[in-house]
VMD Tcl script that draws the C-alpha trace (Angstrom):
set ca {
  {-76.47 -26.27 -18.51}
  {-74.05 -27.92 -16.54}
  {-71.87 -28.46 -19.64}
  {-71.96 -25.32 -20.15}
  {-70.84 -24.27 -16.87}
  {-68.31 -26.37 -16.91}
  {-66.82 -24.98 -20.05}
  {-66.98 -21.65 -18.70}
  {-65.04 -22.58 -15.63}
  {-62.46 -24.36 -17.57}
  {-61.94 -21.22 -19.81}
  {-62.00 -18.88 -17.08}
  {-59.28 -20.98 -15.06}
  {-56.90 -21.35 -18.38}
  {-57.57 -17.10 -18.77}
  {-56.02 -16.56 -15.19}
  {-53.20 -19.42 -16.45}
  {-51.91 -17.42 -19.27}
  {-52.06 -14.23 -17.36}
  {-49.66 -15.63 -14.94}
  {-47.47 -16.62 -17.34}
  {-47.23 -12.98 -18.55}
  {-46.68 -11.93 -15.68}
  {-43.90 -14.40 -14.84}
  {-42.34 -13.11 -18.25}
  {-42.83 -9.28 -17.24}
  {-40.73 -10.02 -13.87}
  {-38.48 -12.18 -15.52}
  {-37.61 -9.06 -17.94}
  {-37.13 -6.32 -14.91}
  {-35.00 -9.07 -13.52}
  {-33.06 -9.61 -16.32}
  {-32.70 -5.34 -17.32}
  {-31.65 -4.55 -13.38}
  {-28.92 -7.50 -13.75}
  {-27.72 -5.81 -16.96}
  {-28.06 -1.93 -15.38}
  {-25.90 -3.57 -11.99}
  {-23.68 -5.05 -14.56}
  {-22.88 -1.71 -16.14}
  {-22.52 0.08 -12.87}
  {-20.01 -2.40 -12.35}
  {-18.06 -2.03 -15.24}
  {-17.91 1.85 -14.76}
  {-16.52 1.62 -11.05}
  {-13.93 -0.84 -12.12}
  {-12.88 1.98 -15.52}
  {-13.03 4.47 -12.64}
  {-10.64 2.68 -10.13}
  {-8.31 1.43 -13.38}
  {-8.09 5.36 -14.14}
  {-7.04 5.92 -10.67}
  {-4.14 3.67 -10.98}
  {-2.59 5.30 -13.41}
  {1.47 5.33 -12.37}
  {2.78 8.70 -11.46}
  {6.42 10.12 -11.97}
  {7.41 10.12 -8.45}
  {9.87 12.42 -7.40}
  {12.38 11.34 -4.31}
  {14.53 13.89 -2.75}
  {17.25 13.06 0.09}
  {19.44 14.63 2.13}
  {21.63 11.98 4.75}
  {24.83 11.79 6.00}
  {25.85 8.20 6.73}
  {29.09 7.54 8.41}
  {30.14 10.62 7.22}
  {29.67 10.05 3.90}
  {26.93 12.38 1.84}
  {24.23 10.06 0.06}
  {23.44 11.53 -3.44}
  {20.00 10.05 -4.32}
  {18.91 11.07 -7.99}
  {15.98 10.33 -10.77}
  {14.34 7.05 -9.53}
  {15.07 3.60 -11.28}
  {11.79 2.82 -13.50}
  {12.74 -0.76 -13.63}
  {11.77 -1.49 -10.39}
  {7.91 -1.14 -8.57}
  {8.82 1.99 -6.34}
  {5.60 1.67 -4.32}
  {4.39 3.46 -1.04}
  {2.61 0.40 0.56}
  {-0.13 0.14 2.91}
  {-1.19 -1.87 5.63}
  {-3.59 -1.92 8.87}
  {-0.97 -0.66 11.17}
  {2.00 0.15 9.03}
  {3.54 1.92 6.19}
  {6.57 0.13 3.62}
  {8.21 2.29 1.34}
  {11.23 1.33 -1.17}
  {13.18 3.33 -3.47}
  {16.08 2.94 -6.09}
  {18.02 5.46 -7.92}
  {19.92 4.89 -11.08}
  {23.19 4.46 -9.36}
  {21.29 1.46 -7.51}
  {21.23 3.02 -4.05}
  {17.92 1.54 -2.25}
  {16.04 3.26 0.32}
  {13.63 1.32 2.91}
  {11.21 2.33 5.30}
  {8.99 0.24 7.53}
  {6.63 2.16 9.87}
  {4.34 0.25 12.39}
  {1.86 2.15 14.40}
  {-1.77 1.59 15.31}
  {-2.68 5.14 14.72}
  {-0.38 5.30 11.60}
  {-3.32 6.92 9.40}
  {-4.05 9.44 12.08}
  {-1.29 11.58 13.29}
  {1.28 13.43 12.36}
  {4.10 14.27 12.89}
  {4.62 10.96 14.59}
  {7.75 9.74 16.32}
  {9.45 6.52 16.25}
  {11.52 5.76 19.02}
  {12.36 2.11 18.86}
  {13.79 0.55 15.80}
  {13.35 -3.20 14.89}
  {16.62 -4.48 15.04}
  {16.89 -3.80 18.43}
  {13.38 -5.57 19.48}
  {13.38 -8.92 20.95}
  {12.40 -11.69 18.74}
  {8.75 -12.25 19.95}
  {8.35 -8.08 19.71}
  {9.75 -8.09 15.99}
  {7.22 -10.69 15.06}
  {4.42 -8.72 16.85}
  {3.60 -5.62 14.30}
  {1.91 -4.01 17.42}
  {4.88 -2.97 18.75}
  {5.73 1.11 17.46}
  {8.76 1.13 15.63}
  {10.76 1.41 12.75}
  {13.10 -0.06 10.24}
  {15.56 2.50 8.03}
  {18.36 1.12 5.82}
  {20.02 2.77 2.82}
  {21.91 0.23 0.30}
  {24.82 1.06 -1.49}
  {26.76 -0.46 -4.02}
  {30.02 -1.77 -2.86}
  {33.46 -0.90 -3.79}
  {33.82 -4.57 -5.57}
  {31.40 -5.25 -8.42}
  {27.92 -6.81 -7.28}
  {28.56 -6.40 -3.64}
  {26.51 -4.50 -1.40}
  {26.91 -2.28 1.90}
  {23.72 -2.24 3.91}
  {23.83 0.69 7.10}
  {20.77 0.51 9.14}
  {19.18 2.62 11.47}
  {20.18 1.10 14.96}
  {19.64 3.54 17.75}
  {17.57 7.02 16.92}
  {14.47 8.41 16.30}
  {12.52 8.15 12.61}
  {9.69 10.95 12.57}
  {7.16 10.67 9.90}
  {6.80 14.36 9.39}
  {4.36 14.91 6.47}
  {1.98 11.83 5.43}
  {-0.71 13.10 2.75}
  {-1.87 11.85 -0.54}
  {0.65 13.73 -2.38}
  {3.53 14.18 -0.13}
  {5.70 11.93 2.31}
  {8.62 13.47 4.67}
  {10.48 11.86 6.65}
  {13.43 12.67 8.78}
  {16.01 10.65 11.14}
  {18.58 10.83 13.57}
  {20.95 8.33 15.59}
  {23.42 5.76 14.98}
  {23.72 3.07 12.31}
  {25.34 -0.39 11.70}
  {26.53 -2.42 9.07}
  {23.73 -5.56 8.05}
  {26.21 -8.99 7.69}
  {28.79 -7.80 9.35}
  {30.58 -9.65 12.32}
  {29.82 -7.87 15.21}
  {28.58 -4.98 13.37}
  {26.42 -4.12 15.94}
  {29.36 -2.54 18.22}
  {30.28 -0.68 14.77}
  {28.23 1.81 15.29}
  {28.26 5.10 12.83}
  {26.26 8.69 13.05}
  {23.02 8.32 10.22}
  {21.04 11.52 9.67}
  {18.80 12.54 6.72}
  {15.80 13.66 5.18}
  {13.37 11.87 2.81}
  {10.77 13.74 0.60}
  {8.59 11.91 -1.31}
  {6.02 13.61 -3.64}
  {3.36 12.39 -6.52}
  {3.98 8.61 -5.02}
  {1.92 5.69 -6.40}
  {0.78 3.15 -3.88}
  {-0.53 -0.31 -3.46}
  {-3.48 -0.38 -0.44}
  {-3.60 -4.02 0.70}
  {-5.74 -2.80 3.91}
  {-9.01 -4.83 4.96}
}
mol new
graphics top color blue
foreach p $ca { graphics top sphere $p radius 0.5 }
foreach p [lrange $ca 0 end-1] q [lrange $ca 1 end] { graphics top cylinder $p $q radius 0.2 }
display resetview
């Protein structure tokens, strides 16, 4: 009897075993499909976020007088990146034409995302050194480059005192307008050579490049 007992136990202890095993495997399979379900999910959001970056024919439009000279700004370059680009707290924008003209923008605000129109009073150049390497500081940068009169030179006029308003700042559309007095960049004394800047930006169907956190 007790062998028999015995035997029983034995058998009934290698039945409960096995039936742990299976259900070790059974786990091990959900595992294993919601790791390959997650893994699909995955590769759809990425296809979805690729499809998103799709580049888009931007179109730039601008009006500006610059030391009374009128700035002709046609079809954008393709050669070069042409990208709206954002940050925490400020906006960079960069544009050539054909004739290699270059537009820059830098906007630094806080509450860039949030408002507009919004007005920038203060341009960098004119900042102190510790204030120009503090981005919390509202202000702006605006420079046009234009191609010299001898071959591969450059003229540089920035934006020295004036007002830059960001007028229009949606998904589809940037405006941007300014008004004041410019300088030459590398230019002895060019800082007391000041000139009249005034103009309009319009940016529409822009692509961009989001390096916010």
């Amino acid at each position: 009897m007790i062998i028999i007992r015995t035997k029983i136990l034995i058998l009934f202890a290698m039945i409960l075993i096995l039936s742990g095993c299976g259900n070790d495997k059974s786990d091990t399979k959900t595992s294993t499909n919601n790791e390959i379900e997650t893994s699909i999910l995955k590769t759809q959001v990425v296809k979805e976020k690729k499809k998103d970056k799709t580049k888009k024919n931007t179109g730039v439009t601008i009006d500006a007088t610059i030391e009374g000279g009128k700035i002709v700004f046609d079809q954008v370059n393709p050669k070069y990146s042409n990208l709206v680009v954002l940050f925490n707290d400020f906006i960079q924008l960069k544009y050539t034409n054909m004739n290699g003209i270059i537009v820059l923008v830098h906007l630094y605000d806080s509450e860039i995302y949030n408002k507009t129109p919004n007005n920038f009073e203060k341009q960098v150049t004119t900042l102190s050194r510790s204030e120009q390497a503090n981005v919390k500081v509202k202000s702006s940068k605006l420079s046009f480059t234009l191609p010299g009169t001898k071959p591969g030179s450059l003229n540089i006029k920035e934006l020295y005192n004036g007002e830059v308003i960001l007028k229009e700042f949606t998904e589809e559309r940037i405006v941007i307008l300014f008004e004041g007095e410019g300088f030459p960049v590398g230019v002895n004394n060019g800082k007391s050579k000041l000139f009249p800047m005034k103009g309009k930006i319009v940016i529409e169907n822009y692509n961009t490049y989001d390096s916010r956190r």
